[in-house]
C-alpha positions in Angstrom: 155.1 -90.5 52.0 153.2 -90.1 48.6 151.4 -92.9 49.0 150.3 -91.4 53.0 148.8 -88.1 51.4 147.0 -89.6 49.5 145.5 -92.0 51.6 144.5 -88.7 54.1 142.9 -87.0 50.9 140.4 -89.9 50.2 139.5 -89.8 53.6 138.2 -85.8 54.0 135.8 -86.3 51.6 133.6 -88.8 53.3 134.1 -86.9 56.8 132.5 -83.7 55.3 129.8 -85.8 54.2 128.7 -87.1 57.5 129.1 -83.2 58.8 126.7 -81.9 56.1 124.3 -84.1 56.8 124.0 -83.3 60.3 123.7 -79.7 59.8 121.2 -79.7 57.2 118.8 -82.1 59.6 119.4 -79.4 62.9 118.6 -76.5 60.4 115.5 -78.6 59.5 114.3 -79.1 62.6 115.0 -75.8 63.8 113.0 -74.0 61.0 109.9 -76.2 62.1 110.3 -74.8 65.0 110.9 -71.2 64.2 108.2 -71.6 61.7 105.6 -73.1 64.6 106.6 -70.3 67.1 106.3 -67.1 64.6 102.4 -68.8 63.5 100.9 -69.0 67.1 102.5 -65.7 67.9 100.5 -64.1 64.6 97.6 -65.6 65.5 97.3 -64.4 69.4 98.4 -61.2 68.1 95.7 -61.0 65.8 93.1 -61.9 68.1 94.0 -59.3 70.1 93.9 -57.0 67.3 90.7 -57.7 66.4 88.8 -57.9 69.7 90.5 -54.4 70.4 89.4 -53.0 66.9 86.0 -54.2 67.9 85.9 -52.4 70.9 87.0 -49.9 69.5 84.8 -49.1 66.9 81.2 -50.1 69.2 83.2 -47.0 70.8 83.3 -44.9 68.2 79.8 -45.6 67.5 78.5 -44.7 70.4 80.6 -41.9 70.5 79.1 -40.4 67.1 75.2 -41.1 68.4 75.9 -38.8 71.3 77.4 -36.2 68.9 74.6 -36.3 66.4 71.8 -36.5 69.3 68.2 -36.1 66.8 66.9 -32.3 66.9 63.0 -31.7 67.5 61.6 -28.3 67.2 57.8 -28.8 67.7 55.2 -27.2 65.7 53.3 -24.0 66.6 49.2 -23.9 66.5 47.2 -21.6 64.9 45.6 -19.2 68.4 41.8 -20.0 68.4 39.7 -16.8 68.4 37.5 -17.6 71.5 33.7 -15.5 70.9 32.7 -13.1 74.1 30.0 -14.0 76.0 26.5 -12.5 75.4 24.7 -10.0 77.5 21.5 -11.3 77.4 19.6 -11.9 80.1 19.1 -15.5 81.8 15.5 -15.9 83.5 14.3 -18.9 85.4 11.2 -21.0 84.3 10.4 -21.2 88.0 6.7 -19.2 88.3 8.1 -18.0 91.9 11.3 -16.1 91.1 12.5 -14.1 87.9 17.1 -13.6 88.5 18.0 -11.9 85.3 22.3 -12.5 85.4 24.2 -10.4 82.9 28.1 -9.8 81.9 29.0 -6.3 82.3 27.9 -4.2 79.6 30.5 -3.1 77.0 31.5 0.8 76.3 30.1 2.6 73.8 32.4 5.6 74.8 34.8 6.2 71.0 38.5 5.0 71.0 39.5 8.6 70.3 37.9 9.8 73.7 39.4 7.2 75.5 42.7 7.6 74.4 42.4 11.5 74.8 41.0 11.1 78.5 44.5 8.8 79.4 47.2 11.5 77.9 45.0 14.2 79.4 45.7 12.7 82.8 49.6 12.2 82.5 51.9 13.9 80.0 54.6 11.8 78.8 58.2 13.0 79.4 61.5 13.1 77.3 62.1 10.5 80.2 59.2 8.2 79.0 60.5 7.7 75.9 64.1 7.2 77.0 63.2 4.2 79.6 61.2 3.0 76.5 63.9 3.0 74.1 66.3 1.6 76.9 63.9 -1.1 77.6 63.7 -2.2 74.1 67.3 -1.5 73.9 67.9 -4.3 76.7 65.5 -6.7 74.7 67.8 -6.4 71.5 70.9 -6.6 73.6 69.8 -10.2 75.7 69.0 -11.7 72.2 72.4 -10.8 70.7 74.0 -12.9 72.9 72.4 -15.5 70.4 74.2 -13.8 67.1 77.1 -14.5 65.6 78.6 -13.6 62.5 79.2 -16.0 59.6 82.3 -15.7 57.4 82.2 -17.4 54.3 85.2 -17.7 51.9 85.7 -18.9 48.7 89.3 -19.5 47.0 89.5 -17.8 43.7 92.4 -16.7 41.4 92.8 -13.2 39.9 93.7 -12.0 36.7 97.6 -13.0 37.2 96.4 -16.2 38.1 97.3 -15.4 41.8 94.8 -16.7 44.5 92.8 -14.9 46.7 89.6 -15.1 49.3 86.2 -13.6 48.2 84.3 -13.3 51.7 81.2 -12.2 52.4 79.3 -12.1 56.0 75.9 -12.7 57.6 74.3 -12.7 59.9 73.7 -16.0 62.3 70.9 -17.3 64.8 72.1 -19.9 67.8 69.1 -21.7 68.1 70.2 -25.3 69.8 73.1 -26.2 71.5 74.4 -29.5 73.6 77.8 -30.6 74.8 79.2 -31.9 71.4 78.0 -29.3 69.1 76.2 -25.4 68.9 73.6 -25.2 65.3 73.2 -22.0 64.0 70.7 -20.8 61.3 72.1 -18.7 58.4 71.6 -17.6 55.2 72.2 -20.2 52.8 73.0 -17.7 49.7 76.4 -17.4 50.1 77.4 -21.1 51.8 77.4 -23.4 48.6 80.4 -22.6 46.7 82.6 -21.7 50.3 85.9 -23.6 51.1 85.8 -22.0 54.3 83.4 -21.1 57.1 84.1 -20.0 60.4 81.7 -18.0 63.1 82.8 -15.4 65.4 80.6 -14.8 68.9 79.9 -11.7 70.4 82.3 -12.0 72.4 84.9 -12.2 70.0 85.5 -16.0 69.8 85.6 -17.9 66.4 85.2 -21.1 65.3 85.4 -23.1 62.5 81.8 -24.0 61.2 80.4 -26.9 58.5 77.7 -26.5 56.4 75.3 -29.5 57.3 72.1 -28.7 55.3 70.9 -25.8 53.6 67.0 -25.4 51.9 67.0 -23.5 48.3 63.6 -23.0 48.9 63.6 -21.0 51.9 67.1 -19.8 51.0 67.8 -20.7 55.2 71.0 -23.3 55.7 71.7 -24.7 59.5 75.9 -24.9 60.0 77.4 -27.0 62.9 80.0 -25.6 65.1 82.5 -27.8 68.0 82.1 -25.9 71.5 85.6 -27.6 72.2 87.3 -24.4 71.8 84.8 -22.6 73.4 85.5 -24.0 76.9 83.6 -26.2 79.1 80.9 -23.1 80.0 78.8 -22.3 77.6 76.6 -20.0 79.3 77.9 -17.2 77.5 76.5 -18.4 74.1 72.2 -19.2 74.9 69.8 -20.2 72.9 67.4 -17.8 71.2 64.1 -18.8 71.7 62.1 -19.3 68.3 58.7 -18.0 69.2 54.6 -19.0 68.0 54.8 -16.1 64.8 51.0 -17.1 64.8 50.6 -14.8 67.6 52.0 -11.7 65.9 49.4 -9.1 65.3 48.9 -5.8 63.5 50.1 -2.8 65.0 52.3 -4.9 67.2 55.7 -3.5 68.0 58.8 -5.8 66.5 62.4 -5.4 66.5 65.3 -6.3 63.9 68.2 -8.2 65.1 71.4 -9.6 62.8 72.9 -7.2 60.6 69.8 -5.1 58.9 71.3 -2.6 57.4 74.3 -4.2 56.6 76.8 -4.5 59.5 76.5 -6.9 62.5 75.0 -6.4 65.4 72.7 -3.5 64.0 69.0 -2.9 65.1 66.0 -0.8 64.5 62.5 -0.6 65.9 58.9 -0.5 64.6 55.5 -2.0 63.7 53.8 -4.6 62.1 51.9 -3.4 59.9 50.6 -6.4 58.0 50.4 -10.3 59.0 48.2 -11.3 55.8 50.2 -11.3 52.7 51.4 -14.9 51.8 53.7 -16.2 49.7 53.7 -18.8 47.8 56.4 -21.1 47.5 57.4 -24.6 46.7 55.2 -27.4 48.2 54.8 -24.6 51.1 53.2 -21.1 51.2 55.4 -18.5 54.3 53.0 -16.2 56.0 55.2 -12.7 55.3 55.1 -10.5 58.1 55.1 -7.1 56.9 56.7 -4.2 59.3 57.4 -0.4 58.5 61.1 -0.4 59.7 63.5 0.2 57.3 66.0 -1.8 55.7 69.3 -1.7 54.0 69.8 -3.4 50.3 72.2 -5.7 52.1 70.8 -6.3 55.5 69.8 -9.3 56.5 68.9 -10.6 60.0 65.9 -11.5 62.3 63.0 -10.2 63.7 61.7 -10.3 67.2 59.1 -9.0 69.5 59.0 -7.6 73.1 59.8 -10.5 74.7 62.8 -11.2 72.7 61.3 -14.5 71.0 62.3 -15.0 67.1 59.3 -14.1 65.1 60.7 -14.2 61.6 63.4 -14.7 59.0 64.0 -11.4 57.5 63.7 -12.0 53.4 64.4 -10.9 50.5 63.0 -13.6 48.3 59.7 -13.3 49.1 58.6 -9.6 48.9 56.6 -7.9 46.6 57.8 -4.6 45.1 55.8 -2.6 46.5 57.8 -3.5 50.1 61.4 -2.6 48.6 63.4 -0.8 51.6 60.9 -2.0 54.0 61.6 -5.1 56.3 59.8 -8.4 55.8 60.2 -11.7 57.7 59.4 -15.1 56.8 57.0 -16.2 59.8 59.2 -18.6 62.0 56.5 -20.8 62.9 56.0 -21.5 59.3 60.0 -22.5 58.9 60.3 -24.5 62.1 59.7 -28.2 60.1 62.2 -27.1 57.6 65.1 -26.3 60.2 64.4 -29.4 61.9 64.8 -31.1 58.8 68.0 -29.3 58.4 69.2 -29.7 61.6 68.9 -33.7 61.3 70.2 -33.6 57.8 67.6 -34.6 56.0 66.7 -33.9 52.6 64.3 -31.5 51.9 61.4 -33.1 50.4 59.9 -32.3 46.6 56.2 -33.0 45.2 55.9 -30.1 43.1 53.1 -28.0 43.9 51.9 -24.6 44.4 48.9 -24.2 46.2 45.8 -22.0 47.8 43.9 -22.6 50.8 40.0 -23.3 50.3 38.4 -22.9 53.2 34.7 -23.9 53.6 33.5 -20.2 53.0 36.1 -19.8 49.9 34.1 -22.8 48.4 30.7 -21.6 49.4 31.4 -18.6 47.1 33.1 -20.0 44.4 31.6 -23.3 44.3 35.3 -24.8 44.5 35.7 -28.1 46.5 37.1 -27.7 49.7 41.1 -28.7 49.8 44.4 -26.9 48.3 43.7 -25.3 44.9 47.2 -26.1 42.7 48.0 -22.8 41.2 51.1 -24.5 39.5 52.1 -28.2 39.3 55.8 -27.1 38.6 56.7 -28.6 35.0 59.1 -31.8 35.7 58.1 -32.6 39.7 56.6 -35.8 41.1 53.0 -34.7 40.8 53.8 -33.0 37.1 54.8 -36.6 35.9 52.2 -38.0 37.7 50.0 -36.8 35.6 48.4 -33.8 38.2 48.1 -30.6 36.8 47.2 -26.9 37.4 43.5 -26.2 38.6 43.3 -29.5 40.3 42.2 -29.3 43.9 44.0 -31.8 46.3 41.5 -33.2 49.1 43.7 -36.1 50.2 46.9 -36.9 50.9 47.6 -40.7 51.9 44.4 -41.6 53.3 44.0 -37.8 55.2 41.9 -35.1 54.2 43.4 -32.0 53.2 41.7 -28.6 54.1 45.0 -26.3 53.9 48.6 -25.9 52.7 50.2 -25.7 56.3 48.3 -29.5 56.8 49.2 -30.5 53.5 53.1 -29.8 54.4 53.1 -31.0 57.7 52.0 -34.8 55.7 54.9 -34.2 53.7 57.5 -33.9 55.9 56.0 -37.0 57.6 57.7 -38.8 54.8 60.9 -39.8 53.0 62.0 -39.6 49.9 61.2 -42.1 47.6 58.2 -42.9 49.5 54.7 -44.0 47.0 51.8 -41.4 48.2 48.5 -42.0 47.1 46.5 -38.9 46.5 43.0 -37.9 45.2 42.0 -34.2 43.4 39.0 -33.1 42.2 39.2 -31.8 38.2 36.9 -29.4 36.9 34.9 -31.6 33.8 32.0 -30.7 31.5 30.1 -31.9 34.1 31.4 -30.6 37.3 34.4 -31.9 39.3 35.4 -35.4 39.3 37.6 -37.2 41.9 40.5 -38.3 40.4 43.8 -40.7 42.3 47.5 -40.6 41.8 50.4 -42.5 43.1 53.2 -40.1 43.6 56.8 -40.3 44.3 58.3 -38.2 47.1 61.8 -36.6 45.4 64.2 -33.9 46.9 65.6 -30.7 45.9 68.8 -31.1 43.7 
């Protein structure tokens, strides 16, 4: 029986043996297999991945050049001043017949009489002046249709190191709008150090606004607003129309939309009483309409005319003293290739100048060449380092002739930044002005 044992023991082992074997080749085979399967599902899978995240992203892009269509505001020209005709009499050479043909003579009768014999035949009423001020009344009410008011707040902490919002408000100009996004121009003063900006409409809806550009020259920033919330109609938020300021004359009556003295949705009335004064800025001079309606130390805003078109930026930046409490405007027409550049988001382009217009009677008198007469080549700009300095007078500006400081920035705005522009000025010498050339690089604003 011993001896039978032990012949069954010696046995087992070499039985297990054969069944190891067998396993260990099935498991083999069956890892290939496995192994094979899980590669050419990984691979299909990631073809499909990526021929969907292609498609998905050419989406996307499409999607983003529809929201960010390019913004063109065109430029406003200067009204020509056409001469009247003569009244001089026209005769024919012809021996057999003398035809004199003259215009109608003009009045010699005095303003004062005239104006006199019109009141004298109709007296105005209390009645007049009411469905006056109700017309202008209407004017102001169409166009703030077109404001909103921009909240601005900034996260600060207090004494006790507990936080808190400083905002401030301003007043805000709709002045483009499309189905992915409504621009509105705003002061930029009190934009830059915001966390948060949101815009409420007049008819009480707000949205959340981002700042896309803003101009430290002309203190004037553009935000971007999604109509999403808004609704699909947006008929109840229009578009202010930004008007020629060129055509703004003395004595013409003006308006004051925004928040002028202080508060939103504010207005007065008036007139312009000067459209002369410039002022002289960076690389740009504003023409500064000058009105006699009064303004509050906080107001802010825009001014309009009869028709209800934007004629200016109301400023405090560019006002002589002499002006405090009364309302001045930026000329619009004079701002409309910055707010395009903002609207784009582009940078805002640096040369460094300051600059005069000589016109061709200005240099008859003063024996100055005709151009733009740098007043200041502002210490550290392009032109500075270039080498230009104050008292030159630029007459060219890559390859074109330069005759005034609106043509000169119009050129510059045609460029981008780091672009090489070759100019020539003529400096004053011991014997007379000399032309002198520059290469100059175009910068930005910091």
């Amino acid at each position: 029986m011993a001896g039978k044992k032990g012949d069954e023991q010696k046995e087992l082992p070499f039985v297990t043996e054969q069944i190891v074997r067998q396993s260990n080749i099935k498991r083999r085979l069956w890892k290939g297999i496995r192994a094979v399967a899980l590669a050419v599902i990984f691979g299909v899978t990631a073809g499909v991945s990526f021929v969907f995240v292609l498609s998905y992203k050419g989406l996307v892009v499409k999607e983003e050049d529809q929201v960010r269509p390019s913004v063109t505001i065109p430029r406003d020209e200067v009204p020509t001043i056409t001469v009247a005709p003569t009244t001089e009499p026209v005769t024919d050479s012809s021996p057999e017949t003398t035809e004199a043909v003259t215009t109608p003579t003009e009045t010699t009768e005095p303003i004062e009489q005239i104006v006199e014999s019109v009141l004298s035949e109709r007296s105005l009423t209390l009645a007049d002046y009411e469905a006056l001020y109700n017309s202008m009344y209407e004017v102001v009410a169409s166009v703030n249709r077109s404001i909103v008011t921009v909240t601005s707040a900034e996260s600060k902490l207090d004494l006790f190191n507990q936080p808190y919002e400083l905002k401030e408000e301003a007043a805000g100009l709709i002045y483009n709008k499309t189905d992915t996004e409504i621009l509105i121009l705003t002061n930029a003063e009190s934009l830059h150090a915001a966390d948060n900006i949101w815009v409420t409409f007049l008819n009480g809806e707000e949205c959340v606004a981002v700042l896309r550009k803003a101009d430290p020259v002309s203190g004037l920033a553009v935000l971007a607003v999604d109509p999403a919330p808004l609704g699909k109609d947006l008929s109840e938020y229009p578009v202010a129309v930004l008007g020629n300021s060129y055509s703004m004359k003395q004595g013409a009556l003006a308006m004051t939309v925004g928040n002028p003295f202080g508060y939103n949705y504010s207005m007065s009335y008036g007139v312009v009483s000067s459209v002369r004064n410039i002022a002289q800025a960076i690389d740009v001079n504003y023409r500064v309409i000058d009105t006699n309606i009064l303004e509050s130390p906080t107001g802010g805003g825009f001014l309009i005319n009869t028709k209800g078109e934007i004629m200016g930026v109301i400023t405090k930046t560019y006002k002589n003293g002499a002006s405090n409490g009364i309302t001045t405007a930026l000329a619009i027409s004079d701002l409309k290739g910055v707010v395009e550049r903002l609207s784009n988001e582009q940078e805002i382009l640096y040369f460094g100048i300051k600059g005069q217009d000589v016109t061709a009677d200005i240099a008859k008198e003063t024996g100055l060449p005709e151009g733009v007469y740098i007043t200041e080549a502002v210490a550290g700009s392009p032109v500075y380092q270039s080498g230009v300095q104050s008292g030159d007078v630029l007459v060219e500006f890559d390859g074109v002739e330069v005759r005034s400081m609106r043509a000169y920035r119009n050129l510059l705005e045609s460029h981008q930044a780091d672009d090489v522009i070759h100019i020539k000025v003529m400096r004053r010498g011991r014997e007379g002005y000399t032309n002198i050339e520059f290469d100059v690089t175009v910068s930005t604003h910091e």
